[in-house]
N, C-alpha and C positions, 0 to 999 in steps of 0.2 A: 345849370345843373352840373353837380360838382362830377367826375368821374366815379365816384363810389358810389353815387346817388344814379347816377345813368347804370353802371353796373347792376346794381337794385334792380331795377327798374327793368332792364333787359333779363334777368334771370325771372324774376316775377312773371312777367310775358311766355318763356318759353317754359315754364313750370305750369301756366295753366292752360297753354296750346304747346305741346311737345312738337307740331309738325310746323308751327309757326318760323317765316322763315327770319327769323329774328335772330335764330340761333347765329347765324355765322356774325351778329355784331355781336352780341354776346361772348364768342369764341375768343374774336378777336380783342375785345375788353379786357378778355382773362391774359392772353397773349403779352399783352402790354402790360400787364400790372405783375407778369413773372411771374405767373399762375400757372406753368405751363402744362400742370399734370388735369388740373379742368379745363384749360383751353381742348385736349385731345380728347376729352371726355364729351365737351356740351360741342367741339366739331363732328365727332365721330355719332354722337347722338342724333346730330340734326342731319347730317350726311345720309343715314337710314332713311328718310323722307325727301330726298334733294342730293342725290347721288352725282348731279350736273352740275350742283354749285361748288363754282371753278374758286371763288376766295376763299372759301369757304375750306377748299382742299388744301388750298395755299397756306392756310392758317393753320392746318393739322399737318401742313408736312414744316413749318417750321417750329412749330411748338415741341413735334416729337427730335428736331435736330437740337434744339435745345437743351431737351432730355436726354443727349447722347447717343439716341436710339436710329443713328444716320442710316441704316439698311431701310428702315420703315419710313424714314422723310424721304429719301430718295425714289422708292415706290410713289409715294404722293404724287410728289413732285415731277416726276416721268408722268403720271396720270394727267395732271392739267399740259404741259408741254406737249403729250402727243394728239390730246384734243382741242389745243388752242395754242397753236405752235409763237402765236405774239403777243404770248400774253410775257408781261415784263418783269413782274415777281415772281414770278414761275422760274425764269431765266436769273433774275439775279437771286433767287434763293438756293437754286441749286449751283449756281457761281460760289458760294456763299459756302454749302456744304463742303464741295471739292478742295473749296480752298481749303480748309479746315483740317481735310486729312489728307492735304498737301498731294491733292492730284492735281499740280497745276496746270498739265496741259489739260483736263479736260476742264478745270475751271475759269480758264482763259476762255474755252471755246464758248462756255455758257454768257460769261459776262463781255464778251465781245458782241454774241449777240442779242446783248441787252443792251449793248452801247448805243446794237444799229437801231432797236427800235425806242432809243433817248438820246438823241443825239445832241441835245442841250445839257445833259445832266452831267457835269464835270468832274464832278464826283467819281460817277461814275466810268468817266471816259482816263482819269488819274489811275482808277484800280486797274484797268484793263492794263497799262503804260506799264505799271509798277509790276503784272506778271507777268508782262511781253519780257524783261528786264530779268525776272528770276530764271524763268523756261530757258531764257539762252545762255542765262549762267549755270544752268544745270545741267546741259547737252553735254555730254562727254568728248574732249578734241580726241579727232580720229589721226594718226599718225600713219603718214602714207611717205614709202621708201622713196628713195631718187631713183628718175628712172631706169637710169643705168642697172639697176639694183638687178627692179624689177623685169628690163630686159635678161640681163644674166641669167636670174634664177628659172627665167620661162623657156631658155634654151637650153641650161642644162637638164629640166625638167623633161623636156620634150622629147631628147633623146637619149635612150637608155642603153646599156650595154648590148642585149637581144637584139636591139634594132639594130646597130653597128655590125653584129655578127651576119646577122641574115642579108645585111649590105654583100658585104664581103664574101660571102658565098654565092651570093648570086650575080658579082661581076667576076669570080671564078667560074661559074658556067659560060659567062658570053667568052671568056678569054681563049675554055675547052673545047667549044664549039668550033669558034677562028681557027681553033690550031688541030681542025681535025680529030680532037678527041670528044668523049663524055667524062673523061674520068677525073676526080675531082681531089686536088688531095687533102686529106685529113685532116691536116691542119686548118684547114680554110673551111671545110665543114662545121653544120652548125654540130652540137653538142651530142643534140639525138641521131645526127647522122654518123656520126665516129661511133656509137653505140653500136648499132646495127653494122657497121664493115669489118669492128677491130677483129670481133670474134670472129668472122668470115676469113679473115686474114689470116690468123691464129691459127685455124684448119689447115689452109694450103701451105704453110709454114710445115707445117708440121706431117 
């Protein structure tokens, strides 16, 4: 039986049982012959009676990628993956999508794990190679200073003029203390403390 003649034949069947589960060869028929706008029709049709059938889903999420219509194949295609996490057209068809619109790390991650579960198919194990290959030509080089650099800039960082000053001020009290005094002089005082004595000064000056 030729394919146009099986074609036939399979639409004939699901035209006079609509719940017949026939549709998904059917679907897949259309799929293959570039039919893609009745492939999402006679999958979406029979999917209403067989919501579980997984090839079935498979078939309407790449027929709609076909169509351009990648947000709605990837819904699909999420559907059979998170109910049949090994199934392997699931995996390499959403491998399939990403690549497409050059998400390659997460197309990597799809078709690597459709490598694991084909581990013979060389094919398939070349595509993974050939985007292990683009992902690490796409990584951006991170440019990291000498570390000379980066000690310097983390000590002058660290210590800022305010620190300095409050140093300074407060081994001018231990020096006051030793010598019998409290009194601290101005200069060595922090900023807010000259604030508060000049005008006190200013008084008794005056």
């Amino acid at each position: 039986m030729g394919e146009m003649s099986r074609l036939e034949e399979l639409k004939r069947r699901v035209e006079a049982d609509p719940a017949s589960i026939a549709f998904a060869s059917l679907a897949e028929e259309y799929r293959r012959a570039a039919r893609f706008d009745e492939a999402v029709e006679a999958s979406r049709a029979g999917l209403r009676f067989h919501p579980t059938y997984v090839s079935a889903r498979v078939t309407l999420g790449r027929s709609l990628m076909e169509l351009g219509l990648y947000d709605q194949a990837e819904r699909e295609l999420h559907v059979v993956a998170r109910s049949t996490p090994d199934n392997l057209a699931a995996r390499r068809a959403l491998g399939d999508l990403y690549w497409r619109q050059a998400d390659l790390v997460r197309a990597l991650e799809q078709l690597t794990l459709a490598s694991g579960l084909a581990p013979g198919d060389g094919e398939l194990a070349e595509m993974v190679r050939e985007l292990e290959l683009e992902v690490a030509a796409s990584e951006p080089e991170i440019e990291v200073p000498p570390v000379a650099e980066v000690s310097a800039a983390s000590d002058a960082a660290a210590v800022s003029p305010a620190i300095e000053a409050l140093e300074r001020f407060y081994r001018a009290i231990v020096r006051r203390r030793a010598a019998g005094t409290g009194v601290i002089p101005v200069e060595l005082a922090p900023p807010q403390a000259r604030q508060q004595r000049e005008p006190s000064e200013s008084r008794r000056a005056s």
